[in-house]
N, C-alpha and C positions, 0 to 999 in steps of 0.2 A: 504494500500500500504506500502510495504517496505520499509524503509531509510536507505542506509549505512551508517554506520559511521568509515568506512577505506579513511584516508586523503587521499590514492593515486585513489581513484574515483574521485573525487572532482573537477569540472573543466574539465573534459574530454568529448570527445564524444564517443556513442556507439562502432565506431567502433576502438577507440582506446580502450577502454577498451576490449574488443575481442579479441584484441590484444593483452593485456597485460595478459589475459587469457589465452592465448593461448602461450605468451613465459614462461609462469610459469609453464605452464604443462610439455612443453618444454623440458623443463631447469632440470628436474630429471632425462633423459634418461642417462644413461652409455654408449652411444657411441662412439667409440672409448678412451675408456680410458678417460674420463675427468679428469685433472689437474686443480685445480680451486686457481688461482693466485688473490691477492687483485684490480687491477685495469683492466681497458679495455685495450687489449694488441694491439699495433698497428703496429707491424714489428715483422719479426723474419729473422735470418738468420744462415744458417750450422756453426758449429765452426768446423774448418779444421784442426783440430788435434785430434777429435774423432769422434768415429763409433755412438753414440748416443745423441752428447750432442749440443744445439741449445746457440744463444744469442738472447735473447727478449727484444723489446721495449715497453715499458706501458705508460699510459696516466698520472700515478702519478709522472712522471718523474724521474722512475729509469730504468735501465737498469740489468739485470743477466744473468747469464750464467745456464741454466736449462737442466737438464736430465727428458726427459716426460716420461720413464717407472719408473714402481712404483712398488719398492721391490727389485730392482736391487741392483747388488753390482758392484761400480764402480772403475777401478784403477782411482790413482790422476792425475790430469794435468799434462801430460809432463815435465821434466824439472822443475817442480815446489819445490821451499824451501822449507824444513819438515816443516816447521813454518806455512804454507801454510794448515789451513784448510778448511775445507768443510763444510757450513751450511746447515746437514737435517733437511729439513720441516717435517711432517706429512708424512704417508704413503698416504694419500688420496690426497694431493698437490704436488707429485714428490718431485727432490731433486735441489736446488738451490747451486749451489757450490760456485760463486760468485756472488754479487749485487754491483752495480756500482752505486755510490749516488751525490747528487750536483744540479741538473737541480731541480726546483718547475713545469716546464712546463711540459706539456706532448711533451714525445720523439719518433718521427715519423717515422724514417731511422735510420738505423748501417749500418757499414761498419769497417774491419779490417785492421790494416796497411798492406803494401804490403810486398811479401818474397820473395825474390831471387832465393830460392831451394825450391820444397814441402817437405825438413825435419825440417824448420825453424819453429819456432812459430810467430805468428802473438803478435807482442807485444804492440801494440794498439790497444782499443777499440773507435771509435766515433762514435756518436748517434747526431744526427740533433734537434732541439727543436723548438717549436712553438716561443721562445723567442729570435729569428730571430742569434742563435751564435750556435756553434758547440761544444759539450763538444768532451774529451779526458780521457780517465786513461788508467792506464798497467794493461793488461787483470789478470795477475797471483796476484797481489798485490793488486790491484782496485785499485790504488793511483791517484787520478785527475790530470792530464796533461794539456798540452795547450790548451786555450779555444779559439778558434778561432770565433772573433767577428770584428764589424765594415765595414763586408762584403755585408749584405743582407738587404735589410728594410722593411722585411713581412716574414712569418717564414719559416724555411728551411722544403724541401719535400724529399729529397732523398738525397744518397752523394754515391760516387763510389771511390776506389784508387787504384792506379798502381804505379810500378816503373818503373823511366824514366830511362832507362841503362845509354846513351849517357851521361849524368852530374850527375850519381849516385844519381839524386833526386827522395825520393817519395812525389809523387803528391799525392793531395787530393781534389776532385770535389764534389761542392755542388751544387744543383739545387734550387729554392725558387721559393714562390707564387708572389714573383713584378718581374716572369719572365725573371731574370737573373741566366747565370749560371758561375761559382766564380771557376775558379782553384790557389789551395794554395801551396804554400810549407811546406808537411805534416811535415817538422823539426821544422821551425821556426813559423807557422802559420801566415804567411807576406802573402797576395796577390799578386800571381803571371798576371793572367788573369781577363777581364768579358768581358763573351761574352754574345752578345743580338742578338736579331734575331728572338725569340718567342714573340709574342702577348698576352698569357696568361700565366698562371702559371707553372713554371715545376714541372711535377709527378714522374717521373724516367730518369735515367741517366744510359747508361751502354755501356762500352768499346768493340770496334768491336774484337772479338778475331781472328779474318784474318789478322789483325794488332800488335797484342800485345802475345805475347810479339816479337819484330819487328823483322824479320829476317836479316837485315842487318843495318849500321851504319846508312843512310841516307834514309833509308821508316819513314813517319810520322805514330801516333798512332791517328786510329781515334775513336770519341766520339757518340753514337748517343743518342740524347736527347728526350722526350714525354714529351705534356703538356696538360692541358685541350682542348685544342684546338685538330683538329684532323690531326695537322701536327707531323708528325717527322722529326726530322730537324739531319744534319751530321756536324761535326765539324773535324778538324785536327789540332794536336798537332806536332810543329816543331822538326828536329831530332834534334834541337842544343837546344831546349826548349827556342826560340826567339818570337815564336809567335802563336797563338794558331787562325785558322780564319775558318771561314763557309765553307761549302762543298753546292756549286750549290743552293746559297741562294732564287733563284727566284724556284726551281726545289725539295721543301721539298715532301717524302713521304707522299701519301695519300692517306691511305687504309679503313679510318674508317670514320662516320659521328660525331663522338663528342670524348673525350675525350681518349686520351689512359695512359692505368693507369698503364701500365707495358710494361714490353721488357725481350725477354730471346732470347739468340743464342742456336743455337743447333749444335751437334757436327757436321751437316754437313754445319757449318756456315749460314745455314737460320735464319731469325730472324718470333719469335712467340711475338705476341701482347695480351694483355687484353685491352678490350676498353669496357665504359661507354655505346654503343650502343648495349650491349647484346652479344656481339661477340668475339671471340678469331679469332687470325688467324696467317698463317704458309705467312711468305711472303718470297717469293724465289730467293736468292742472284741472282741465274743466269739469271732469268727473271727481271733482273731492277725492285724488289720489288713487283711485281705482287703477288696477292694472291694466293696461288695452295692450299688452304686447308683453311675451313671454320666453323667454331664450334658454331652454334647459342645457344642461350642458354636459349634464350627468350624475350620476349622487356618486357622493365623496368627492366631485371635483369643484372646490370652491372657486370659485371666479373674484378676483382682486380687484381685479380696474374692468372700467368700461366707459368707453368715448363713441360720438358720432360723428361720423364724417356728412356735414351736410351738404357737400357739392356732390359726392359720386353717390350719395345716398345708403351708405352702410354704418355698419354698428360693429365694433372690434369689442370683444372680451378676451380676455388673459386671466391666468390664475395656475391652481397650484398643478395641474395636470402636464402643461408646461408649452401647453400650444397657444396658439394665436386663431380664434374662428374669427374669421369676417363672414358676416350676416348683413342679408338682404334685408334694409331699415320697412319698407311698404308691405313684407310677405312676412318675415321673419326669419325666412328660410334662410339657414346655413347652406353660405356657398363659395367658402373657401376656410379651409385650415391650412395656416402654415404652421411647418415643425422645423425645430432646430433650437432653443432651448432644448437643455439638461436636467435642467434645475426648476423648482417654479419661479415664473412669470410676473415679476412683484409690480410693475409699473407701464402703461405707454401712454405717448404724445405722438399727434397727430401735425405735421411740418406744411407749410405752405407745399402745395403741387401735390397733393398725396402723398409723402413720404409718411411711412408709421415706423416709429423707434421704439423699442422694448429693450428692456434691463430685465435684470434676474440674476436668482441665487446664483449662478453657473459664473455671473462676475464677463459675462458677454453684453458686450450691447449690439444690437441688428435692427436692420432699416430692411421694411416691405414695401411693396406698392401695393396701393388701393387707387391706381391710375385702373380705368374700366380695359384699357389694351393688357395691360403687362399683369393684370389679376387675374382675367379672362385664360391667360397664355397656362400660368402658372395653375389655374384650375383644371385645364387641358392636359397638362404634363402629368397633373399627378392621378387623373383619372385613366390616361394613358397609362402609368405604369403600375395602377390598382387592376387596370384591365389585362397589361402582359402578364402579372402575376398568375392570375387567376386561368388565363388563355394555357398556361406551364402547366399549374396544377391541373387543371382539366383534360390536358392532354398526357401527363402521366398516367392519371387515374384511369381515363377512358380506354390511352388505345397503347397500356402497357401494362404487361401481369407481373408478377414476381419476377426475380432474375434479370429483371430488363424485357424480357420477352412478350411479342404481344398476343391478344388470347386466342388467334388462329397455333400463333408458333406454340402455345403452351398446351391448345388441346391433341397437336401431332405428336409433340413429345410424350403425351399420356398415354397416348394410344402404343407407340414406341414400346412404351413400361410395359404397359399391360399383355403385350406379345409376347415379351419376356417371360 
């Protein structure tokens, strides 16, 4: 009998080891473009001042600002001092223009200060940390800014930011695992609010856009919150920023059976869910939250993010399975998976021209198309080679017996024996 002597057998069971077989194998494909960054990545978000360039959060507690095509030539950050360079990586790692440094913990959520015009640049970066405080730096300089602590007492999970017109403050919303959620004054990093109301831990935070930016002096801005629980709960923020209190606190949404791990609006102010119970779902402002649209995915396979593309008309979910479905937004119908994650699928953003980015455990980042040509193609190929598969096996099975032989050639031989 065989003995390994590779330490990472050691202690295991069979079917983790299969496993770990099987993400190694994994782990060599080139799908979509793999970027392979030092840690496990666990957020990403669009920077809004380019056509191709993302902010990534990692588990070694840094933060950068990453371009995932590889070989590109990029103009400089907006607005940025000629002093202002660019650190390229390798051609096989993409291109990292800045890295944000300070946290030991791993960093869980970004979010950008807020801008008044879309020609402004977002001049803050925050990232949330397992070490229960919120760093800060200036996106163009990286230089460490306010570290917003003393807040939370279990580590931060998400953060969101707006700017409040009426008192020219930007606010900055943190959600946490002890289940509170913390609005600050993104200048001073002073506590402005805590609002309680959830049971379990908050996973995402994100601003009604029906609301914000508010049409008039005296409408509130409101908040809607997810936690591991399967409530979603509403919040409002006062026009004078007096007071920040629950929306219909006995009366929280509830569309999923366990945990929802996301929230996205869509341009026609519906809100889409990723939840823990295998499901996405499209819940429809006009129908008091009612679901109109239902994306299974699978049980056990929880689904973490989910975005929609409203030019080409699809719906992307990611999560821990480790694929990517793009689904038909008008049908519902799944009509393309891509695979190439290892690992689950913790985060995507969706890039001017169709480009989709996803990060994940695997510590890969990868760019799809969700252009109607090049999705089309890649739907074609892989149903092409679901079809050669299947064409192989069929033709084993059908028109060959044992031995390799087909069942003319294996009933002469019987007859052969039987002579004998």
């Amino acid at each position: 009998m065989s003995t390994s002597t590779d330490a990472d057998h050691f202690f295991q069971t069979t079917q983790s080891l299969a496993e770990t077989i099987r993400k190694t194998a994994k782990s060599k494909n080139k799908n979509g473009s793999p970027n392979h960054l030092p840690s496990k990545l666990l957020a990403v978000i669009a920077d809004p001042t380019s056509a191709d360039a993302v902010y990534i959060a990692e588990s070694a507690g840094t933060a950068r600002r990453f371009v995932p095509e590889v070989g590109k030539k990029h103009e400089p950050y907006p607005s940025s001092p000629a002093t202002s360079e660019w650190l390229t990586l390798s051609t096989q790692t993409g291109e990292t223009s800045h890295i944000y440094r300070g946290s030991t913990a791993p960093l869980t959520s970004l979010a950008l200060s807020p801008t008044t015009s879309s020609s402004q640049i977002p001049s803050i970066l925050y990232a949330s940390s397992w070490d229960k405080t919120i760093w800060s730096w200036t996106t163009i300089t990286t230089t460490p800014s306010l570290r917003f602590r003393g807040g939370h007492t279990d580590f931060i999970k998400t953060l969101c930011t707006l700017h409040h017109s009426n008192t020219n403050t930007p606010l900055l919303i943190s959600g946490s695992a002890d289940a509170s959620i913390i609005i600050w004054n993104a200048s001073t990093a002073s506590k402005l609010f805590t609002l309680l109301g959830h049971t379990r831990g908050i996973l995402f935070l994100a601003i009604d856009p029906a609301t914000y930016p508010p049409d008039h002096k005296d409408a509130t801005i409101n908040l809607f919150s997810a936690s591991s629980s399967p409530e979603i709960r509403r919040w409002k923020i006062a026009p004078d920023l007096s007071s920040a209190t629950e929306i219909d606190h006995d009366e929280p949404i509830l569309a999923h059976e366990t945990s929802v791990n996301a929230l996205h609006f869509d341009e026609d102010l519906d809100l889409w869910t990723a939840s823990s119970d295998g499901t996405a779902k499209c819940l429809s402002r006009e129908r008091d939250w009612e679901a109109d649209t239902v994306l299974p995915q699978g049980e056990g396979h929880y689904v973490r993010s989910v975005l929609v593309d409203e030019v080409g008309g699809w719906v992307v979910t990611v999560g821990r399975d480790e694929e990517v479905r793009v689904w038909e937004r008008g049908s519902g119908e799944l009509w393309h998976t891509y695979s190439g994650h290892f690992e689950e699928v913790t985060g995507c953003v969706l890039l001017p021209g169709g480009e989709l980015v996803t990060v994940g455990i695997d510590r890969t980042v990868r760019t799809w198309s969700l252009k109607a040509d090049e999705l089309g193609k890649a739907r074609k190929e892989a149903e092409d080679e679901r079809t050669g598969v299947q064409k192989e096996e069929e033709l084993v099975v059908v028109g060959k017996g044992k031995g390799g032989l087909t069942e003319e050639e294996e009933r002469e031989l019987a007859e052969l024996m039987d002579d004998d």
